[in-house]
C-alpha positions as CSV (number, residue, x, y, z in Angstrom):
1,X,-9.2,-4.3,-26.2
2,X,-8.6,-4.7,-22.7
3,X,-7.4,-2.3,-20.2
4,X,-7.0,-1.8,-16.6
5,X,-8.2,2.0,-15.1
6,X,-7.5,4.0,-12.3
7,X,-10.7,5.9,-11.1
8,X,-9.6,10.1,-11.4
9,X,-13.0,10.9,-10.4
10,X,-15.7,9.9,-8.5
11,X,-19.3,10.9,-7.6
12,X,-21.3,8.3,-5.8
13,X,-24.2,7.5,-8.1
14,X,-23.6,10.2,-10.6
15,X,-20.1,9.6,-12.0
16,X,-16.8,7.1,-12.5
17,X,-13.9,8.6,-14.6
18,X,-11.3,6.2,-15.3
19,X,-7.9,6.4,-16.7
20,X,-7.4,4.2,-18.7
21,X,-3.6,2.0,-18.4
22,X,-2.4,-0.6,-20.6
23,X,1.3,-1.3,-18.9
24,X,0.9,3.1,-18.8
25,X,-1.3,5.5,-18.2
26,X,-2.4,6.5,-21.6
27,X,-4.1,9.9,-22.8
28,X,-8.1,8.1,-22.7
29,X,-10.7,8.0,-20.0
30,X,-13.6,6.2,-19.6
31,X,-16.6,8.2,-18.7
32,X,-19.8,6.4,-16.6
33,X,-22.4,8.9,-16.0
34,X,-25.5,8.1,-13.9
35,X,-28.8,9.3,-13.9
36,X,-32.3,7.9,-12.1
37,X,-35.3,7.1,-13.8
38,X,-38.4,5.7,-13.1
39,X,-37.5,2.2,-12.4
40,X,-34.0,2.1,-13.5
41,X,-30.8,4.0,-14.5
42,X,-29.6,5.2,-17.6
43,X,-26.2,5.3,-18.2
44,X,-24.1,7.7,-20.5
45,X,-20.6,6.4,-21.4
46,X,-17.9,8.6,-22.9
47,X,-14.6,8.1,-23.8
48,X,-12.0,11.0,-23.8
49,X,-8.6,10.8,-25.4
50,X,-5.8,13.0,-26.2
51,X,-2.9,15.0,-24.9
52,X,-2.9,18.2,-22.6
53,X,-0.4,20.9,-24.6
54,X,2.4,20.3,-26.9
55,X,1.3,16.3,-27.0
56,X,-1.9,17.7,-28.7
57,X,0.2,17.3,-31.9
58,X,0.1,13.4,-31.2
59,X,-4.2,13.0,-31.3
60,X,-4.4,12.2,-35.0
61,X,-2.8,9.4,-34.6
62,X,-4.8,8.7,-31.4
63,X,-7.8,9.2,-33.8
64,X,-6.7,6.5,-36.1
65,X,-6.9,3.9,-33.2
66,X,-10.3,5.4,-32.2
67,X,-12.1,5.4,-35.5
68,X,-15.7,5.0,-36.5
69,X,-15.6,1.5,-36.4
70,X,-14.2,1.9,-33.1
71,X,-17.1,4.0,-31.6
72,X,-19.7,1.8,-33.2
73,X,-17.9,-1.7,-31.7
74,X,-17.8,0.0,-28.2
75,X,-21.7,1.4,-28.4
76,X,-22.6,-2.4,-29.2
77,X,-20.2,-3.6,-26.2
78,X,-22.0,-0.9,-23.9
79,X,-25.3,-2.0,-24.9
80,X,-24.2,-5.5,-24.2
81,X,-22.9,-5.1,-21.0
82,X,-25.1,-2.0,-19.7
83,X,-28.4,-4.7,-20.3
84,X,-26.8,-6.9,-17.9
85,X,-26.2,-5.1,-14.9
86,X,-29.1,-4.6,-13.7
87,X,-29.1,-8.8,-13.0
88,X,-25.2,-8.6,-11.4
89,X,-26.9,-5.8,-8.9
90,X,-29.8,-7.4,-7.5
């Protein structure tokens, strides 16, 4: 899946929250949360999705997008990707 985001929230070197779009702001956000380590940085991704109020009635079907299968393809992407950076930021 591709999607474009608009940062909501930002904390230099602690947190990114995206929005994430796709033509529309839709009811997900991409979480990056950043801690220090000895010799590195871990990372914590998170994504959120559903509707505020009445639109709560909606997240089921937001679920069925977001399945297991889901969860498990985007902690192997994150993996992926996360290894990487470290090589892109020096």
């Amino acid at each position: 899946m591709k999607f474009k985001g608009r940062i909501t929230e930002y904390a230099a070197g602690k947190r990114i929250e995206y929005r994430l779009e796709k033509g529309l702001s839709l009811p997900a956000w991409l979480v990056l949360e950043f801690q220090d380590r000895p010799g590195g940085v871990d990372i914590v991704h998170t994504v959120k999705a559903g509707y505020q109020g009445v639109g709560r009635i909606l997240d089921p079907l937001i679920r069925l997008h977001l399945s297991d299968a889901f969860e498990k393809a985007l902690n192997e992407h994150a993996q992926a990707e996360f290894s990487r950076l470290g090589d892109l930021l020096r």
